[in-house]
MIDOSE-1310 file (N, C-alpha, C; in nm, 2 decimals, decimal comma, always signed):
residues 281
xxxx	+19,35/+5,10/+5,14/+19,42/+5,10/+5,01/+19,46/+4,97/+4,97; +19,48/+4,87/+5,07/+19,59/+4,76/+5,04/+19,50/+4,65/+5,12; +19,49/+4,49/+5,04/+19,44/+4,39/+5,16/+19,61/+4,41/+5,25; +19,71/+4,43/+5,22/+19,83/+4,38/+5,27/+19,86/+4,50/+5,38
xxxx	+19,99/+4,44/+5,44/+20,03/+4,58/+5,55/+20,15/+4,64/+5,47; +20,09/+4,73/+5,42/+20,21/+4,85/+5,33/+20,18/+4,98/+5,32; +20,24/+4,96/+5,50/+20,21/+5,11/+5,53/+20,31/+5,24/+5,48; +20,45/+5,18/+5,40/+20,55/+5,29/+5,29/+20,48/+5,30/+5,21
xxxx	+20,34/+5,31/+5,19/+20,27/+5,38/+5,10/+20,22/+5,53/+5,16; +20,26/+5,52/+5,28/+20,13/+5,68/+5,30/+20,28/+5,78/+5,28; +20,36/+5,77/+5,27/+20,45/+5,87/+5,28/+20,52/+5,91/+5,12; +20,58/+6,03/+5,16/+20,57/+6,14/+5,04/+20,70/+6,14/+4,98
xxxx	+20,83/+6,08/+5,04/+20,93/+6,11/+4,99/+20,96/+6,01/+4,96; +21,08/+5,98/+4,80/+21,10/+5,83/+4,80/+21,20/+5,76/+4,86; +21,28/+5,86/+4,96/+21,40/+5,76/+5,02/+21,34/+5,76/+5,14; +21,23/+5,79/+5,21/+21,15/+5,75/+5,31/+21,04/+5,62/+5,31
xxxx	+21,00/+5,65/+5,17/+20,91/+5,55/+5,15/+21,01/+5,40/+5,14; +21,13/+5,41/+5,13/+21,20/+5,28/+5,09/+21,27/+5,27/+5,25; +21,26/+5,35/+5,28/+21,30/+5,28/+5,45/+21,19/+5,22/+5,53; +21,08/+5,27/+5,43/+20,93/+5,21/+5,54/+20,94/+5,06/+5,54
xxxx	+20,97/+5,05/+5,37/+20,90/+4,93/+5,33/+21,06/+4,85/+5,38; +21,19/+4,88/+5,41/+21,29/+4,77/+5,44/+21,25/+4,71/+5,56; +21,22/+4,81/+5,66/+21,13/+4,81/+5,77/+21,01/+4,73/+5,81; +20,93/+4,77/+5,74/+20,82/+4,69/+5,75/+20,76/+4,54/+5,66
xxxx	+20,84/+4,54/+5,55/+20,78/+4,47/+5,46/+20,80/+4,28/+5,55; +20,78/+4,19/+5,49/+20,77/+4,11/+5,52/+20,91/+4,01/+5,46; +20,94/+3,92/+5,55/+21,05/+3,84/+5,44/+20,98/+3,77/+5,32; +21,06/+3,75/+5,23/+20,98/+3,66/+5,14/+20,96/+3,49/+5,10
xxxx	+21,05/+3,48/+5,28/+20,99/+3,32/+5,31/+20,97/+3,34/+5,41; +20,89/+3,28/+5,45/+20,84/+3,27/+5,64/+20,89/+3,15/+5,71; +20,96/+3,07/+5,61/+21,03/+2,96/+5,72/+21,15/+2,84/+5,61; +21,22/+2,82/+5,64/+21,34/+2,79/+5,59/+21,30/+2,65/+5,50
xxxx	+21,27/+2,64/+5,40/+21,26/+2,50/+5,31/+21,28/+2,42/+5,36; +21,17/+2,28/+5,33/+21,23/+2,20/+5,37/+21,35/+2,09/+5,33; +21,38/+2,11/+5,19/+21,49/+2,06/+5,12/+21,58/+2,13/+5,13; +21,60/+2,24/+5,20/+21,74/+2,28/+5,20/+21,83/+2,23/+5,30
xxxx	+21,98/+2,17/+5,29/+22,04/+2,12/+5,37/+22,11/+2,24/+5,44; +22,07/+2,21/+5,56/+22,14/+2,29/+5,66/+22,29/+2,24/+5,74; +22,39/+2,34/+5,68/+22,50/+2,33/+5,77/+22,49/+2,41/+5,89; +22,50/+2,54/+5,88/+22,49/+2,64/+5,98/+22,34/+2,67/+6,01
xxxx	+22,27/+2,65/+6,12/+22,16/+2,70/+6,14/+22,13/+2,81/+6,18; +21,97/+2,89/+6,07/+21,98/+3,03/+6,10/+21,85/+3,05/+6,10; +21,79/+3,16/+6,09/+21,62/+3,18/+6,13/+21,58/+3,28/+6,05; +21,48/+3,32/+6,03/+21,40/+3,43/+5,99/+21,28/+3,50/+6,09
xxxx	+21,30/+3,62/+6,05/+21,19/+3,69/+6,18/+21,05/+3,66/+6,08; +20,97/+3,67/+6,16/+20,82/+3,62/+6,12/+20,76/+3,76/+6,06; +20,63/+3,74/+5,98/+20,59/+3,87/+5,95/+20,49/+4,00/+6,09; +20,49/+3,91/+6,18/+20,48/+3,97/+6,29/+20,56/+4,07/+6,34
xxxx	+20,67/+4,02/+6,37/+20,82/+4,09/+6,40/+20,84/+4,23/+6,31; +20,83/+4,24/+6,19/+20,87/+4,34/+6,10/+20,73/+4,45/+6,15; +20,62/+4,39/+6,14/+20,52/+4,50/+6,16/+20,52/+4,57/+6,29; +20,59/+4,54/+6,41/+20,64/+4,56/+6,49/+20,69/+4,69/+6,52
xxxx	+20,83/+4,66/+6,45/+20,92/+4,70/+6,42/+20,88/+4,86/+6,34; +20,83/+4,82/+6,24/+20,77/+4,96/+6,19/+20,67/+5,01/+6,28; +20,55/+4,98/+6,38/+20,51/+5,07/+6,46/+20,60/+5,11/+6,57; +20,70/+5,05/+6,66/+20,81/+5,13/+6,70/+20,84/+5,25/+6,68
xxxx	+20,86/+5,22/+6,53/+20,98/+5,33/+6,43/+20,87/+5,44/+6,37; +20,76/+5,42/+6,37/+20,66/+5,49/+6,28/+20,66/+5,66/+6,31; +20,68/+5,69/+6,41/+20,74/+5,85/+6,50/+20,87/+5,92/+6,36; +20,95/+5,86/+6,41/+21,05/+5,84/+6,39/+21,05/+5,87/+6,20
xxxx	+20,96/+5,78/+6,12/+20,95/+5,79/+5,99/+20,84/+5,94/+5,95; +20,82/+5,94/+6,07/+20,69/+6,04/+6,00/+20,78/+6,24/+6,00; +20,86/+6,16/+6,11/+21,00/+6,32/+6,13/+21,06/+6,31/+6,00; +21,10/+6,18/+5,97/+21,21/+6,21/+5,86/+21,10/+6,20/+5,73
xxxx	+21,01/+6,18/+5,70/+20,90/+6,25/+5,55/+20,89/+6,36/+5,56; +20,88/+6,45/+5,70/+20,86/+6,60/+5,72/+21,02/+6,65/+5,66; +21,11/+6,61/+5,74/+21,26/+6,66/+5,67/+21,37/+6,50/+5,67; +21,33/+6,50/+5,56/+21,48/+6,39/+5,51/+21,58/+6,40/+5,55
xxxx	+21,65/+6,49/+5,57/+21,79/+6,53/+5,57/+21,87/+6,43/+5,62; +21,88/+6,42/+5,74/+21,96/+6,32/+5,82/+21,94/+6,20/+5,74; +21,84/+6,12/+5,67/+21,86/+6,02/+5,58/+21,93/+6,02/+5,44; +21,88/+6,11/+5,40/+21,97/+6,14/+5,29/+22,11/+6,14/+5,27
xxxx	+22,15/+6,23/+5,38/+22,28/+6,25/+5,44/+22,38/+6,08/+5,43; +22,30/+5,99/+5,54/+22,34/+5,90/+5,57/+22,36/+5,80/+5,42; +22,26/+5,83/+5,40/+22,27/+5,70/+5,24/+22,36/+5,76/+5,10; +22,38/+5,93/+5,09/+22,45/+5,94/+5,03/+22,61/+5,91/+5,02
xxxx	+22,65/+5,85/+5,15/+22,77/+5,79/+5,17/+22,82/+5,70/+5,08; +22,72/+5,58/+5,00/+22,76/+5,51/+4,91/+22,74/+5,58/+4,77; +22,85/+5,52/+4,73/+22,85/+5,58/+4,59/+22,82/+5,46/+4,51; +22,80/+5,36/+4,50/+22,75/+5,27/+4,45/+22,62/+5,27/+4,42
xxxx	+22,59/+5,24/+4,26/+22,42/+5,22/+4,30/+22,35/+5,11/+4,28; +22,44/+5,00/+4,29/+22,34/+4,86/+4,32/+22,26/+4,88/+4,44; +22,12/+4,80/+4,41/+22,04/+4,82/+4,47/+22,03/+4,72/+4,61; +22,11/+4,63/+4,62/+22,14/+4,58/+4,74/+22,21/+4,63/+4,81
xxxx	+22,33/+4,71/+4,77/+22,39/+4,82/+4,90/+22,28/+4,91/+4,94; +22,23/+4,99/+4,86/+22,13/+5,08/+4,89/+22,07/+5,04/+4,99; +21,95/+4,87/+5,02/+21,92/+4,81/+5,14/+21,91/+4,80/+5,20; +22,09/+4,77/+5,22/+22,18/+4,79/+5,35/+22,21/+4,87/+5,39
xxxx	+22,22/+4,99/+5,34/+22,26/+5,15/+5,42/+22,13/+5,20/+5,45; +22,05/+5,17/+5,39/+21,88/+5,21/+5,45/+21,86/+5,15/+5,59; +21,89/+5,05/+5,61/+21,87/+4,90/+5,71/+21,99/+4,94/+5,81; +22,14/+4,99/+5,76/+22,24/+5,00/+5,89/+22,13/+5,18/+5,96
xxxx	+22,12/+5,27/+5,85/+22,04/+5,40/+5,92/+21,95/+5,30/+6,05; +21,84/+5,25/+6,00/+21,72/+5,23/+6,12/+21,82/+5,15/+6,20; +21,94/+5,06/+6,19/+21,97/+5,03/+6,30/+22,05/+5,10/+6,40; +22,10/+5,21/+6,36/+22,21/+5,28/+6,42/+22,10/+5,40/+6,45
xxxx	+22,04/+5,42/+6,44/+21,94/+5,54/+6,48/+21,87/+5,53/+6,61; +21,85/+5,67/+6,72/+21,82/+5,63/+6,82/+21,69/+5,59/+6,84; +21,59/+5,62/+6,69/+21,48/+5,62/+6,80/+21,47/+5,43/+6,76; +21,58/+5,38/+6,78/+21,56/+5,21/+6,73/+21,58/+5,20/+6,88
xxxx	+21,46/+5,16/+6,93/+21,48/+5,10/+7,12/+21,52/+5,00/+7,15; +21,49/+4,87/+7,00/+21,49/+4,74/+7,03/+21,64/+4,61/+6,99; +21,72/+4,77/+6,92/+21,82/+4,70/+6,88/+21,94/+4,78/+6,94; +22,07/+4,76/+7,01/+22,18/+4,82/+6,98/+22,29/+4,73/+6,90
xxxx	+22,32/+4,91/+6,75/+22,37/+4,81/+6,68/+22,57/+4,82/+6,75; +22,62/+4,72/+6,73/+22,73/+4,68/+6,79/+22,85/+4,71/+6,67; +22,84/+4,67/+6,58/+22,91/+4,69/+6,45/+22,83/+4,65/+6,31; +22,89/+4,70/+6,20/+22,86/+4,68/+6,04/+22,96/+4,65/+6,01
xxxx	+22,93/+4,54/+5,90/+23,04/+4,49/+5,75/+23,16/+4,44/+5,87; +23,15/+4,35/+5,93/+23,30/+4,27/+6,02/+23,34/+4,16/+5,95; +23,47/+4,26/+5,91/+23,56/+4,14/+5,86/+23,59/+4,04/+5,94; +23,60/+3,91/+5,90/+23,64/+3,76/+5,99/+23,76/+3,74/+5,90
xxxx	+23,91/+3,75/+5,97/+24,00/+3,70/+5,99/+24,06/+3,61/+6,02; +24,16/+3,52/+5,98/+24,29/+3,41/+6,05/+24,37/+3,38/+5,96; +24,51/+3,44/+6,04/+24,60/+3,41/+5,99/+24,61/+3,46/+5,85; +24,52/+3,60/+5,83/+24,63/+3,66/+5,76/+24,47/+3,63/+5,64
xxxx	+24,42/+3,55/+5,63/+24,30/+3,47/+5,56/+24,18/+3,59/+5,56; +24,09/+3,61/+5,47/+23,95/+3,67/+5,52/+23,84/+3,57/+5,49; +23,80/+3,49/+5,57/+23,65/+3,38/+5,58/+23,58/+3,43/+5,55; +23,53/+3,57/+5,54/+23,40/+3,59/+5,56/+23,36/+3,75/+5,64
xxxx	+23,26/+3,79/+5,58/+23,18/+3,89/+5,62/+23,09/+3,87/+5,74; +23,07/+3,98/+5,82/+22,96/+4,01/+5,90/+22,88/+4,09/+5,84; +22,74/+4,11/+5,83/+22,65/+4,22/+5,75/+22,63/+4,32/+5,90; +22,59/+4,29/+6,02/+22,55/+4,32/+6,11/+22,54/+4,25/+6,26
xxxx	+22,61/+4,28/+6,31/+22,59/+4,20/+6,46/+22,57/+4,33/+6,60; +22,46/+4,26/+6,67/+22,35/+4,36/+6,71/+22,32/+4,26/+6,85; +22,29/+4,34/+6,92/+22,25/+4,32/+7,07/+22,07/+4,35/+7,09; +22,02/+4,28/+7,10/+21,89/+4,24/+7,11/+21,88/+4,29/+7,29
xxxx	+21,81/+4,42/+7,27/+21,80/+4,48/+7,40/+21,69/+4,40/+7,45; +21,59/+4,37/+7,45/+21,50/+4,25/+7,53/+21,56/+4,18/+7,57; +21,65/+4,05/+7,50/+21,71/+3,92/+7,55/+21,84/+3,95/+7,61; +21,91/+4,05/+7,57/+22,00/+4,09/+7,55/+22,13/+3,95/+7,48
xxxx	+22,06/+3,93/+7,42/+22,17/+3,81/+7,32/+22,24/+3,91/+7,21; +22,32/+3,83/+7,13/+22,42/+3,94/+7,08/+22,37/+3,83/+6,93; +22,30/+3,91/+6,81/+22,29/+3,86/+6,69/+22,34/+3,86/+6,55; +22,39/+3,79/+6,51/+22,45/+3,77/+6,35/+22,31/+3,83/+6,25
xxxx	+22,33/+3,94/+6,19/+22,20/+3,93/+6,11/+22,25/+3,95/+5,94; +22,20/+3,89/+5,87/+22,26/+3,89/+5,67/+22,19/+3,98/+5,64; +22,18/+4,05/+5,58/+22,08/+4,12/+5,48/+22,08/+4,12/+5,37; +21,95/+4,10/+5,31/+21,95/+4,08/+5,13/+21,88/+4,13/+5,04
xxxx	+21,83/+4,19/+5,00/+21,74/+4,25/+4,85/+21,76/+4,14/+4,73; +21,62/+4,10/+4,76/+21,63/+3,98/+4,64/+21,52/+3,96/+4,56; +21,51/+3,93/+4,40/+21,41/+3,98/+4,33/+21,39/+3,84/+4,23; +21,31/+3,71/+4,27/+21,34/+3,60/+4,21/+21,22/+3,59/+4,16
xxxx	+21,21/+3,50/+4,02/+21,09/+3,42/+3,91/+21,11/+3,29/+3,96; +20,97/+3,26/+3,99/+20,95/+3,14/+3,99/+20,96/+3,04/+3,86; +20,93/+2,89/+3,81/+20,99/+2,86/+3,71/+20,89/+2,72/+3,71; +20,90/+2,62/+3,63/+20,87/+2,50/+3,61/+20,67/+2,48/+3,74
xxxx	+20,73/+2,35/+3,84/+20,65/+2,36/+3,93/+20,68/+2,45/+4,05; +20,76/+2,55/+4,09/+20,79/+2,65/+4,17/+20,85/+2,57/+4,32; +20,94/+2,43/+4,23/+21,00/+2,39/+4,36/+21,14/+2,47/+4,41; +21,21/+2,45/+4,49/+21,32/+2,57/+4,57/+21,36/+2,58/+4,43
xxxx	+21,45/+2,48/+4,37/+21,54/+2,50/+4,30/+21,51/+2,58/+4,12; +21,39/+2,59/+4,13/+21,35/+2,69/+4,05/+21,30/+2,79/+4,02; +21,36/+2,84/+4,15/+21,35/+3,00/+4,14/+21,49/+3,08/+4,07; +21,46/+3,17/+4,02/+21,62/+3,25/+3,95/+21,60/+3,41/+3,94
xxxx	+21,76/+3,47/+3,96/+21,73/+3,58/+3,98/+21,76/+3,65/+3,81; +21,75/+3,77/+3,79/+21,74/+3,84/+3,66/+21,91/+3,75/+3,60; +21,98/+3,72/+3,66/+22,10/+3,64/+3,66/+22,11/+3,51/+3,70; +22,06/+3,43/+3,56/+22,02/+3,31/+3,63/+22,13/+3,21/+3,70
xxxx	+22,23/+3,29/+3,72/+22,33/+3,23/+3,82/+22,29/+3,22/+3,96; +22,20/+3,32/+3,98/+22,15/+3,36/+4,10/+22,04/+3,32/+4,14; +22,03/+3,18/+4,21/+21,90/+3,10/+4,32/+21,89/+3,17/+4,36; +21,77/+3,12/+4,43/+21,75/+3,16/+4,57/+21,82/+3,03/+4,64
xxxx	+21,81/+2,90/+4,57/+21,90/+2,78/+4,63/+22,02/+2,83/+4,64; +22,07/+2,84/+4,56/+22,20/+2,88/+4,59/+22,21/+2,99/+4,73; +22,18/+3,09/+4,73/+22,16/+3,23/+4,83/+22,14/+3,12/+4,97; +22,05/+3,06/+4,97/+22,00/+2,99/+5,11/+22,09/+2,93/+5,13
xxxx	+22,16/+2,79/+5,04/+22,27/+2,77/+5,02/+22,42/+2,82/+5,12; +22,43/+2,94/+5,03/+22,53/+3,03/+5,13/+22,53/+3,10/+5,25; +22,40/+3,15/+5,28/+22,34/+3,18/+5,39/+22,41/+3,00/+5,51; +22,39/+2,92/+5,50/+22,41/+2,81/+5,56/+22,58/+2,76/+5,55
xxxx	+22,61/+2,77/+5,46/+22,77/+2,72/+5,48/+22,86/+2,83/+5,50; +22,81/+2,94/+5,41/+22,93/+3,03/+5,41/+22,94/+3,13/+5,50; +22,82/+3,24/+5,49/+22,77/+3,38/+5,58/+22,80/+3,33/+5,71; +22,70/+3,24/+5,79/+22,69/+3,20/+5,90/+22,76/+3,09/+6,00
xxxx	+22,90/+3,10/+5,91/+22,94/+3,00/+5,96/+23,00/+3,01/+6,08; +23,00/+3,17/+6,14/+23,08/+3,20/+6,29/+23,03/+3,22/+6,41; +23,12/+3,17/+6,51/+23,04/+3,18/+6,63/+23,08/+3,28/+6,75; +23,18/+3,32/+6,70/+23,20/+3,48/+6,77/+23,27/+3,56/+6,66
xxxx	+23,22/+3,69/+6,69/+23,34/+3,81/+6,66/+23,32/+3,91/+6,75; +23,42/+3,97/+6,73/+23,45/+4,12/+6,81/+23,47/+3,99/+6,99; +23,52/+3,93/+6,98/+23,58/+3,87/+7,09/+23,42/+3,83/+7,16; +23,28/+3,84/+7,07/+23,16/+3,82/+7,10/+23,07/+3,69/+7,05
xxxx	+23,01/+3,59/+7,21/+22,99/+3,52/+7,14/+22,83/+3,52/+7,08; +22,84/+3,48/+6,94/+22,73/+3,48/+6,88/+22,59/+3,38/+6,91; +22,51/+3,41/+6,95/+22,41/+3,34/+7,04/+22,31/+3,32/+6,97; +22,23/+3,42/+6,80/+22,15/+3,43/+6,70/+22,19/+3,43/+6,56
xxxx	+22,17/+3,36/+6,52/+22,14/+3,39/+6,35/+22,04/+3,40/+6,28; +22,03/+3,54/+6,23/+21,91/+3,60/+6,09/+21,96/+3,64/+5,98; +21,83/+3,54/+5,89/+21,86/+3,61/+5,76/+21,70/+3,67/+5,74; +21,80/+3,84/+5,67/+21,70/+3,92/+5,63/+21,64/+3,93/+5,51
xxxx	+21,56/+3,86/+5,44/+21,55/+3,85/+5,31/+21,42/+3,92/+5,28; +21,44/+4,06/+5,18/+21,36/+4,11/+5,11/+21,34/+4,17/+5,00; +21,26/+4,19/+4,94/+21,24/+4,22/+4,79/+21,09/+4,18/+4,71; +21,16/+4,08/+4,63/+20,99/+4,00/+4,57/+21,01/+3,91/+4,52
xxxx	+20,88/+3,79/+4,50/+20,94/+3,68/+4,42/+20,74/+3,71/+4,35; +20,84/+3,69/+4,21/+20,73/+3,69/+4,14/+20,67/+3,47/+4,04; +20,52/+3,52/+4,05/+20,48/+3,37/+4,01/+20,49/+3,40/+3,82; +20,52/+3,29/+3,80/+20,47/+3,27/+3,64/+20,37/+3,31/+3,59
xxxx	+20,31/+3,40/+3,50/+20,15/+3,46/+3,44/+20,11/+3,32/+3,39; +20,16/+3,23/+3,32/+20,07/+3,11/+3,33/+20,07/+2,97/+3,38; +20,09/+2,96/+3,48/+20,09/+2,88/+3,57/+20,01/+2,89/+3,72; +19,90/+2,95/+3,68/+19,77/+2,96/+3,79/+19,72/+2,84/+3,82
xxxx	+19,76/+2,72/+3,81/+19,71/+2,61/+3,81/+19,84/+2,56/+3,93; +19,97/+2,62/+3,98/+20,06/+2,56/+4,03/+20,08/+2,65/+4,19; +20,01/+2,54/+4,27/+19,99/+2,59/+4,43/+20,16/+2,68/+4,46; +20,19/+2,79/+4,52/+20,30/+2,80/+4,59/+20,37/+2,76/+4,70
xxxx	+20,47/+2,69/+4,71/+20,55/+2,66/+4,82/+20,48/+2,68/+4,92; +20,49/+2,61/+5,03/+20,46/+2,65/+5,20/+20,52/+2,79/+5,23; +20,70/+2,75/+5,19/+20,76/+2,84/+5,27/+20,76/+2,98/+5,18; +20,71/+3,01/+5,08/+20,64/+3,13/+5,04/+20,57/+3,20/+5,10
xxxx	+20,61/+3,35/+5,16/+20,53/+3,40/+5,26/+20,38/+3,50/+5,19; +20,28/+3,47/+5,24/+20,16/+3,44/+5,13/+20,17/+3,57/+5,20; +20,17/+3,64/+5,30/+20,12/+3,74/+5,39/+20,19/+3,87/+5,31; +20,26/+3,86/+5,23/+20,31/+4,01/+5,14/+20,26/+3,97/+5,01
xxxx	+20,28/+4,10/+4,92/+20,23/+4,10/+4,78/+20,29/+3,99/+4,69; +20,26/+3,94/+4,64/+20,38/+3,89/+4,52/+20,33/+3,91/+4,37; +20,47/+3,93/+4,31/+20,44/+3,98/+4,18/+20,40/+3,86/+4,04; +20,41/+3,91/+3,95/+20,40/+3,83/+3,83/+20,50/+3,83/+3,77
xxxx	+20,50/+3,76/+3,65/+20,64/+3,74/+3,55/+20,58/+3,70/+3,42; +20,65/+3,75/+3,28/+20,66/+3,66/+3,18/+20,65/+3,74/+3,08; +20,62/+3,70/+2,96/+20,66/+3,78/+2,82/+20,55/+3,80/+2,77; +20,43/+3,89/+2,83/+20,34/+3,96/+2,74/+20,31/+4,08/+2,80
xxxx	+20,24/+4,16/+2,73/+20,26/+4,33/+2,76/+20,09/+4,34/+2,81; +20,13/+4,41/+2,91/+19,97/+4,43/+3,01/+19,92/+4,54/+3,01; +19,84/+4,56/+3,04/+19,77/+4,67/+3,00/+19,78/+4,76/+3,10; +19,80/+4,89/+3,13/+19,79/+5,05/+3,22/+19,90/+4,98/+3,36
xxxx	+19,99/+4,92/+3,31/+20,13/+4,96/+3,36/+20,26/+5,02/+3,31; +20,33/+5,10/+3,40/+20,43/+5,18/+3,41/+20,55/+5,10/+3,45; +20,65/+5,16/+3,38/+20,85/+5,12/+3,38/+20,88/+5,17/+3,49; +20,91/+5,07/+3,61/+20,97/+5,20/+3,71/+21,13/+5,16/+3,70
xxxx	+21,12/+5,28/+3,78/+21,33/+5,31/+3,77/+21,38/+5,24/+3,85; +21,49/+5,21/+3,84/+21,58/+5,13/+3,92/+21,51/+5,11/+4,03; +21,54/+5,26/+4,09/+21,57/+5,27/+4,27/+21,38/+5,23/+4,30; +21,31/+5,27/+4,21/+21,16/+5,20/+4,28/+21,12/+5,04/+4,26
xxxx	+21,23/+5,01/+4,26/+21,21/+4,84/+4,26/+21,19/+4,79/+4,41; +21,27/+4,86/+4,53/+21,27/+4,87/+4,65/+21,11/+4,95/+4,67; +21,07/+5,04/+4,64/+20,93/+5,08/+4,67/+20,91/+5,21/+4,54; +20,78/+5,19/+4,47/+20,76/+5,30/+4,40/+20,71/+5,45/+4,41
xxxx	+20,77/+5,54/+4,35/+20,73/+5,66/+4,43/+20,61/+5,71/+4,44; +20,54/+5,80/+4,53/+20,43/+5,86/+4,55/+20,39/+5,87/+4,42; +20,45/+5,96/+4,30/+20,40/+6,02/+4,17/+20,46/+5,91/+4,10; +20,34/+5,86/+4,01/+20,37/+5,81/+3,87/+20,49/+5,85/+3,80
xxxx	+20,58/+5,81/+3,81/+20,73/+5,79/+3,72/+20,76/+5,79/+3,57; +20,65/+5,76/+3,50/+20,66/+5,71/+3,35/+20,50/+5,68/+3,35; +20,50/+5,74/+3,15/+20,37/+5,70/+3,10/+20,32/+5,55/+3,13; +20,21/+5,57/+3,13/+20,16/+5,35/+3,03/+20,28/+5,33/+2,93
xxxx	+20,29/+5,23/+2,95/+20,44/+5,14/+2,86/+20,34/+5,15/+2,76; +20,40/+5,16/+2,60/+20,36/+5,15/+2,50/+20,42/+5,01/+2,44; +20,55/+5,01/+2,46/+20,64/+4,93/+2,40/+20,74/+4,88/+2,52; +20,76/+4,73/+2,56/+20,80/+4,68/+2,64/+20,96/+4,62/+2,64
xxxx	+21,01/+4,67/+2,72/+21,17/+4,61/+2,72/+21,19/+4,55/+2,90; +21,27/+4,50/+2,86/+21,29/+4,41/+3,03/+21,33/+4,47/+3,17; +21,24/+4,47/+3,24/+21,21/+4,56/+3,37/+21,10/+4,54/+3,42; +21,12/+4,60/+3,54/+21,00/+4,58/+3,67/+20,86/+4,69/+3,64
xxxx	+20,75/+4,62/+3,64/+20,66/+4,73/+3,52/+20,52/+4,73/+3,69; +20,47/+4,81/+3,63/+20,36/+4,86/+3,81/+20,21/+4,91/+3,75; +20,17/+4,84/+3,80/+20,04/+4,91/+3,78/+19,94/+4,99/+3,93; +19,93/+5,12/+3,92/+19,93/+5,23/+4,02/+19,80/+5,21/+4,07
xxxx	+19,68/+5,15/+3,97/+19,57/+5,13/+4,07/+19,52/+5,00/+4,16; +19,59/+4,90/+4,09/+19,56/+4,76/+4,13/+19,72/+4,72/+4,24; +19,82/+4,77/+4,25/+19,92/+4,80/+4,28/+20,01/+4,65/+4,28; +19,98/+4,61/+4,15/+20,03/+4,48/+4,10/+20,14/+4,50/+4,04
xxxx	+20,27/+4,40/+4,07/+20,40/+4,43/+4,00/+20,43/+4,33/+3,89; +20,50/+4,37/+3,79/+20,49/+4,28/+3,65/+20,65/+4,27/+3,58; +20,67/+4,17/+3,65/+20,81/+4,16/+3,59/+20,87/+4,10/+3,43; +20,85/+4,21/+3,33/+20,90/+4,18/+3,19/+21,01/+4,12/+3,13
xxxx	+20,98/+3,97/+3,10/+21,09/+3,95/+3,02/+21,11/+3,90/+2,91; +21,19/+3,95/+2,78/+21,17/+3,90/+2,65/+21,20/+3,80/+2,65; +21,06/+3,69/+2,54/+21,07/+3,57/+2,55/+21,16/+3,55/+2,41; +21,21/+3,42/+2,47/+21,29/+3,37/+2,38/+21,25/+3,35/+2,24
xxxx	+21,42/+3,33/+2,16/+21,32/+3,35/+1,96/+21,25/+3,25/+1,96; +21,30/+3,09/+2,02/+21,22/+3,00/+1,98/+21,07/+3,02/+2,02; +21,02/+3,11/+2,08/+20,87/+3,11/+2,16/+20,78/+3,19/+2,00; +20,87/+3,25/+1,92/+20,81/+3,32/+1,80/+20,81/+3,25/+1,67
xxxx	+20,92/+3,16/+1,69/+20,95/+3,12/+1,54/+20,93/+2,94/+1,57; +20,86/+2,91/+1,46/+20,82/+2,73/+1,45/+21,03/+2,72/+1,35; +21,06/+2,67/+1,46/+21,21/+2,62/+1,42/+21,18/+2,50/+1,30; +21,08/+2,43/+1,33/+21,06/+2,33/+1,26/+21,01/+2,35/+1,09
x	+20,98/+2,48/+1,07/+20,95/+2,51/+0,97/+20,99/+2,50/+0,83
């Protein structure tokens, strides 16, 4: 079906299919920039590691496509529907679940305290049953456009407040700045970074980053309307569902657009007035 490994395609349900893909998908760097200045140092699992991970778990995913329940269950806890918590509660399920051999999870969401102060969040800290080391892990859903020549600092999220510089950024000073909790000393740090970074539609002439992980899909970007792609909904920005969601777009407004047979992702955005009107006129 796929040159890639995207095996949350064979499955039928769509809050299954989005735990395949948190699971299995790949990060969307494979190794930490080289311009970024590191305070706190941290790592990423390689695309090896995830594929892993999902044949592990693959038992496990094929019970819960037959009956959801117990997932469902679990993720309807949050009442929020940003799509980064969603992520996370998909991500705390496979780690708190037994048939996970490879991880015991130890706590979620640890507040860091002094004096009365809050420093800082833990997303996850987990005991690495092989090494048995105790790990700091971030988790993130992240959905960035590349920009200019597609160096770090010009990537941006639908908010262009939101780097990825910036994110890596924080990931290094802020997130990871601790070396124990739960009276535990911290011996790993991971950042979990997933979602998608899409290239510019005209800038095929501009090589990608190293640390771009070439080994998953990446999408496209920019302001013209494509032919025999579909609007998906929010929640299938994380993975689209089995059944086509929505006609062929006729008329395009800004969102993540899919095309079902090429399984190419198309991120719409309206271009600015100056791109229509000669100002100089």
């Amino acid at each position: 079906m796929t040159d890639y490994f995207e095996p949350w395609l064979k499955y039928k349900h769509p809050i299954v299919r989005q735990l395949a893909f948190c699971i299995a998908s790949p990060n969307i760097i494979q190794h930490l920039p080289d311009e970024l200045e590191i305070k706190n140092r941290f790592e990423v699992h390689d695309t090896a590691f995830w594929q892993q991970q999902y044949i592990d778990f693959q038992t496990r995913l094929d019970q819960l496509d037959h009956d959801p329940t117990p997932l469902i269950e679990f993720v309807q806890q949050l009442k929020s529907t940003r799509l980064g918590l969603r992520f996370e509660y998909l991500f705390w399920f496979w780690l708190q679940d037994e048939a996970n051999q490879h991880y015991q999870l130890i706590q979620h969401s640890i507040q860091i305290i002094e004096a009365k102060n809050t420093l800082g969040e833990i997303d996850f800290l987990v005991r690495n049953q092989a090494t048995k080391q105790i790990e700091h892990w971030e988790v993130a859903l992240k959905y960035y456009l590349g920009e200019s020549n597609l160096h770090l600092k010009h990537w941006y999220g639908l908010n262009r407040s939101d780097t990825l510089l910036r994110k890596l950024n924080h990931f290094s000073e802020k997130q990871f700045q601790f070396t124990e909790a739960l009276d535990l000393k911290i011996e790993k740090k991971l950042a979990v970074m997933k979602g998608q970074l899409y290239l510019p539609d005209n800038k095929d002439d501009v090589a990608p980053p190293s640390w771009i992980n070439t080994q998953r899909r990446l999408g496209q970007w920019g302001h013209h309307i494509a032919k025999d792609f579909y609007r998906l909904q929010r929640h299938e920005w994380i993975c689209p569902d089995l059944k086509q969601s929505s006609a062929a777009a006729q008329f395009w407004c800004n969102g993540l657009y899919h095309n079902k047979n090429s399984l190419q992702f198309y991120m719409y955005r309206q271009a600015p007035l100056a791109l229509f009107f000669d100002i100089n006129a």
